[in-house]
Residue frames relative to the residue before (quaternion, step in Angstrom):
aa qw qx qy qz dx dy dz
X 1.0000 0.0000 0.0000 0.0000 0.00 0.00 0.00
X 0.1142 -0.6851 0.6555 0.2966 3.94 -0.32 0.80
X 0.7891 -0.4548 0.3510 0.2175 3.15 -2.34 0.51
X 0.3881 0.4389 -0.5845 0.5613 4.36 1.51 0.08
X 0.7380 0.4670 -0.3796 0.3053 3.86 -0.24 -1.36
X 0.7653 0.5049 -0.2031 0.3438 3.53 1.01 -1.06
X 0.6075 0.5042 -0.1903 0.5835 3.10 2.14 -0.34
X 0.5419 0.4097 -0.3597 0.6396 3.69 1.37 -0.16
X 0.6735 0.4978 -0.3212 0.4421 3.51 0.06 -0.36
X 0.4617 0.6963 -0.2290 0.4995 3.70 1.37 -1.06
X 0.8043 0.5440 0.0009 0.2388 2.89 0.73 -2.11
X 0.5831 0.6262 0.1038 0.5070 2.53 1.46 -1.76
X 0.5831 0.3301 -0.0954 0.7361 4.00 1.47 -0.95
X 0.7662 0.2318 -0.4223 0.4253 3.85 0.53 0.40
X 0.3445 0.6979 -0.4021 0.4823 3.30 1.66 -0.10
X 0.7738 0.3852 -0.1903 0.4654 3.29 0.27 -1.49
X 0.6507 0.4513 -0.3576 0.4950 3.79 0.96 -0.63
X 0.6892 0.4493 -0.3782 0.4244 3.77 0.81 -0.34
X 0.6054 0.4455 -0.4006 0.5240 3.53 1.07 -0.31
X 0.5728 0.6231 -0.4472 0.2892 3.91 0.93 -0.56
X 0.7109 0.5014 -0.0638 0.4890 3.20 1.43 -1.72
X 0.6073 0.3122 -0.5294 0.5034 3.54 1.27 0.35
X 0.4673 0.6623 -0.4716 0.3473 3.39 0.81 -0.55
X 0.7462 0.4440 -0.2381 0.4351 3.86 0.69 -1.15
X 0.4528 0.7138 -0.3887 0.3667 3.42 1.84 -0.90
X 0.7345 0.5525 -0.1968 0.3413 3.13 0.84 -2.01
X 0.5705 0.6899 -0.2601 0.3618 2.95 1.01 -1.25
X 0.7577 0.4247 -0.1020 0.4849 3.00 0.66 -1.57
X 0.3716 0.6400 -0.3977 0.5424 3.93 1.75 -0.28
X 0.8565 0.2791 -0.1190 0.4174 3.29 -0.06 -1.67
X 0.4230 0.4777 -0.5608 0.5276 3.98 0.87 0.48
X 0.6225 0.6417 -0.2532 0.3696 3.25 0.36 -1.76
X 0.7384 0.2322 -0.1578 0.6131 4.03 0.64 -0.93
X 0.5034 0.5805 -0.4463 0.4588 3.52 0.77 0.24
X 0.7597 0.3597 -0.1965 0.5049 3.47 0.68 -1.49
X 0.6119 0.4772 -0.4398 0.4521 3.90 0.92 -0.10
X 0.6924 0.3488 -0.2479 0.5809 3.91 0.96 -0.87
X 0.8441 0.3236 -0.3931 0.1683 3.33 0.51 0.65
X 0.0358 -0.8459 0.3286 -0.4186 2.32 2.24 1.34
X 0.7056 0.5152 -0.1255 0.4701 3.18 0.65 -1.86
X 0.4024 0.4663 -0.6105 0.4979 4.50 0.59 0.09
X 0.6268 -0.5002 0.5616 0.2038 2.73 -2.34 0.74
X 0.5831 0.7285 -0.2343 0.2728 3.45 1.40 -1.32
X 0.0963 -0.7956 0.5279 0.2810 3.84 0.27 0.24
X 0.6734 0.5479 -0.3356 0.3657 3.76 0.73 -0.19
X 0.7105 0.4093 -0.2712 0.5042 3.28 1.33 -1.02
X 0.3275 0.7247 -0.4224 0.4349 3.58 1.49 0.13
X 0.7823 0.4648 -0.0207 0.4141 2.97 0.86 -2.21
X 0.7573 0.3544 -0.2879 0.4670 3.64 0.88 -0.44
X 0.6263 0.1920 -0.4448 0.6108 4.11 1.38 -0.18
X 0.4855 0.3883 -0.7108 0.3291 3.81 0.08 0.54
X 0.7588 0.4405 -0.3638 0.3127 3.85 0.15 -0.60
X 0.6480 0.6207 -0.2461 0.3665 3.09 1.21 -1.03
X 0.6796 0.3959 -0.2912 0.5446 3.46 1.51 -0.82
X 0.5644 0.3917 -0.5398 0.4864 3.88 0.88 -0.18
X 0.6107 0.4127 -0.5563 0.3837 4.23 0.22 -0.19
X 0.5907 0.6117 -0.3649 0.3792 3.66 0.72 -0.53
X 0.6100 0.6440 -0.2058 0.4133 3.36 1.12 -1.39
X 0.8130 0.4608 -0.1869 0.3030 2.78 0.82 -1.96
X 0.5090 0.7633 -0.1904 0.3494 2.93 1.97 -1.13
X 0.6061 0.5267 -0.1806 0.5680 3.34 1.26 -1.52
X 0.7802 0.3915 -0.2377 0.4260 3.38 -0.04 -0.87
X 0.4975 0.5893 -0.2994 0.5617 3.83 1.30 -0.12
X 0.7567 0.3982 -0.1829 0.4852 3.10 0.12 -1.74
X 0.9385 0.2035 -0.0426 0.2755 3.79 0.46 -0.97
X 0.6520 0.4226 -0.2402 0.5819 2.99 1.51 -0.44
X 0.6582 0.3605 -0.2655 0.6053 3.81 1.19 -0.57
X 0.4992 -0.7640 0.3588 0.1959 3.41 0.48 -0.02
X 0.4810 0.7236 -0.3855 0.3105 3.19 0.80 -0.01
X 0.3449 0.6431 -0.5999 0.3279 3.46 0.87 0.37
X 0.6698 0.4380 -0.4909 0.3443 3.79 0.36 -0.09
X 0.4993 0.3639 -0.5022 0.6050 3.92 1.28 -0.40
X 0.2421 -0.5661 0.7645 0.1910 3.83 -1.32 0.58
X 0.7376 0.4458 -0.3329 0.3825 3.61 0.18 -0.89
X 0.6248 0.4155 -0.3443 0.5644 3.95 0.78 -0.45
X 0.8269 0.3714 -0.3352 0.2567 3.67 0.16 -0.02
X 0.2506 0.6457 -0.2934 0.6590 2.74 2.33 0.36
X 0.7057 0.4071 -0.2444 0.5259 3.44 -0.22 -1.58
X 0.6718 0.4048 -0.3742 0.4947 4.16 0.22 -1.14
X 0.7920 0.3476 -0.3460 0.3637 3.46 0.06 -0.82
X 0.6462 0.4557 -0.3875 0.4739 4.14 0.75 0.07
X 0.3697 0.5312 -0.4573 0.6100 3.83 1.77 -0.07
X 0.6437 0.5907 -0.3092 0.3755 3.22 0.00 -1.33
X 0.7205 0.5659 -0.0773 0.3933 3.07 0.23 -1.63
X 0.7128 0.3934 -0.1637 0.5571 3.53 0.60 -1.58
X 0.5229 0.7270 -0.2722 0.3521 3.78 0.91 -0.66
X 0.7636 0.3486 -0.1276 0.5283 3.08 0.86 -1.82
X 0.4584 0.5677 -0.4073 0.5493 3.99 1.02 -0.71
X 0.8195 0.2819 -0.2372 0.4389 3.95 0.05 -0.65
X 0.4889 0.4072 -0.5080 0.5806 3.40 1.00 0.09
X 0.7261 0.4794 -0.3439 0.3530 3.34 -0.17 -1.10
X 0.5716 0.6057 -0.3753 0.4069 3.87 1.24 -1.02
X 0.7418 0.5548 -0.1589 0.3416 2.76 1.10 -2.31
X 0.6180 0.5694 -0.2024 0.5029 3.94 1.30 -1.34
X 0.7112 0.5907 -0.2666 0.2725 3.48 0.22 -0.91
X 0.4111 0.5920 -0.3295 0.6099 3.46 1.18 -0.68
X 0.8207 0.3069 -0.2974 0.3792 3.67 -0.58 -1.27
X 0.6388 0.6191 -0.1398 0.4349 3.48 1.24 -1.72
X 0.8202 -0.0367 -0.1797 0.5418 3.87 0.84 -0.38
X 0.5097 0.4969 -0.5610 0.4227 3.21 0.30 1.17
X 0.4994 -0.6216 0.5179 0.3097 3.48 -1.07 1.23
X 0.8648 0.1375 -0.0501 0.4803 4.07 0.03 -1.04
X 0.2273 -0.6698 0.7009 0.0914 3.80 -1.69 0.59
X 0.7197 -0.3269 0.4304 0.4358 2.92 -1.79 0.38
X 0.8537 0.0321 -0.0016 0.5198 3.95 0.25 -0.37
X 0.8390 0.3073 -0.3267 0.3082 2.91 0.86 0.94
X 0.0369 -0.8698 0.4349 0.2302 3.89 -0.32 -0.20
X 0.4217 -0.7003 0.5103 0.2670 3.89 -0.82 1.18
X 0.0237 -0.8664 0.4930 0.0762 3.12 0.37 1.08
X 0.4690 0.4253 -0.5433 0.5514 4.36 0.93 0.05
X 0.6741 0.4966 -0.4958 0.2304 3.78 0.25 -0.67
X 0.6903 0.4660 -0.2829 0.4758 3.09 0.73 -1.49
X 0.7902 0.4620 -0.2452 0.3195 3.59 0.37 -0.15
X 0.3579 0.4635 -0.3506 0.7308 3.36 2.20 0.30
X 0.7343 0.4261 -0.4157 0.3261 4.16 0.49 -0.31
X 0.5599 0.5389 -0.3715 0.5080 3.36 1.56 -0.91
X 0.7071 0.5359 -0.2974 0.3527 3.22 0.46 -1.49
X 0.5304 0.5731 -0.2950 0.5506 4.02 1.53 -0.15
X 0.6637 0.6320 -0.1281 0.3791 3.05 0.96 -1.42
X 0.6016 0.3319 -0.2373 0.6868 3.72 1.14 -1.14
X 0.7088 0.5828 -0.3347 0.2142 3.74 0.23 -0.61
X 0.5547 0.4840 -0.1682 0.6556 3.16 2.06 -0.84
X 0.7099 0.3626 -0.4135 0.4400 3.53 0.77 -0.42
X 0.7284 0.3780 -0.3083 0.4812 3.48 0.83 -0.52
X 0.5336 -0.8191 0.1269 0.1679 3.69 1.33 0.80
X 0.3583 0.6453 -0.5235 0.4256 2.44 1.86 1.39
X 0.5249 -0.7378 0.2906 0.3093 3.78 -1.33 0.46
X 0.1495 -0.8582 0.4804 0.1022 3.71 1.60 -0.25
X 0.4806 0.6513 -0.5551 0.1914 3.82 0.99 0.34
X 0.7782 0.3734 -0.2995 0.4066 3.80 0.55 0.00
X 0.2501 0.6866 -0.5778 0.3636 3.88 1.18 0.78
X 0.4367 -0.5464 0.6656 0.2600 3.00 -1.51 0.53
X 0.6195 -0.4837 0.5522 0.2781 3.53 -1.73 0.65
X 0.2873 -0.6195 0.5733 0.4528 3.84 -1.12 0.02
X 0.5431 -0.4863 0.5318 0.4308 3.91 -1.32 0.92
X 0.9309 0.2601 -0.2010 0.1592 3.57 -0.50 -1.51
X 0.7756 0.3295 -0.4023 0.3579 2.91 -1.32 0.74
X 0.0914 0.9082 -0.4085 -0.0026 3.88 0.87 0.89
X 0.8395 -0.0603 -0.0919 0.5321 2.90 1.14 -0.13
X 0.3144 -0.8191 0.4769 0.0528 3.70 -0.12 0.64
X 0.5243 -0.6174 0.5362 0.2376 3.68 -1.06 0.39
X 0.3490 -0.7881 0.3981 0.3138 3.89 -0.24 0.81
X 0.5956 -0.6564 0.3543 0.2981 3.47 -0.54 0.61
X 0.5895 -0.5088 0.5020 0.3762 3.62 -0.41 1.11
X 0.8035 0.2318 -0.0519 0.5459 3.26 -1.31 0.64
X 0.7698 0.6020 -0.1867 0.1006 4.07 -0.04 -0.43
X 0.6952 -0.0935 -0.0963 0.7061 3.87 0.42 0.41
């Protein structure tokens, strides 16, 4: 092979690697606006399962191709069940504080008051599923002496 053929060819095999790695870019674009607009469902679970599900995907992509490791098979396996086992215990560890309304020393005091305020709204048969939450006052110190 003389050194034009070996340098077009060269060429040619980064061509094809630069279109591979936008291809995964995009990919990773259009997860990326997925998991922000699907923030926006009423559903708090289906939030929770394609917000996680697209960061394991992400994380996957960005492992597998951008960190290279697609040549250890066994470490990108092994990274993605860390990975995996990680988020389940945050989530285990978060979740308590995050859907409960009151702590030992404390009380969510915009939550509980976006649920009532739901609560009369469904009983009086309106559907209140896309209001916003009030911002202030997310959590509050319980009140000496109180629940």
């Amino acid at each position: 092979m003389s050194g034009d053929a070996h340098h077009d060819h060269a060429h040619a095999e980064h061509h094809d690697h630069s279109k591979f790695y936008i291809k995964v870019w995009a990919a990773l674009f259009v997860l990326f606006l997925i998991s922000v607009f699907g923030t926006l469902t009423p559903w708090f679970f289906v939030t929770i399962i394609v917000g996680f599900g697209i960061a394991l995907v992400k994380a996957y992509l960005v492992v597998r191709y951008f960190m290279h490791v697609d040549i250890e098979k066994p470490v990108v396996h092994y990274a993605l069940v860390a990975g995996l086992a990680l988020m389940v215990l945050f989530f285990a560890a978060a979740s308590p504080d995050v859907l409960n309304h009151e702590g030992s020393r404390w009380v969510n005091v915009a939550a509980r008051a976006e649920t009532e305020r739901r609560e009369a709204a469904h009983a009086a048969g309106e559907g209140g599923h896309h209001e916003a939450a009030p911002s202030a006052g997310h959590e509050a110190p319980a009140a000496e002496g109180g629940h």
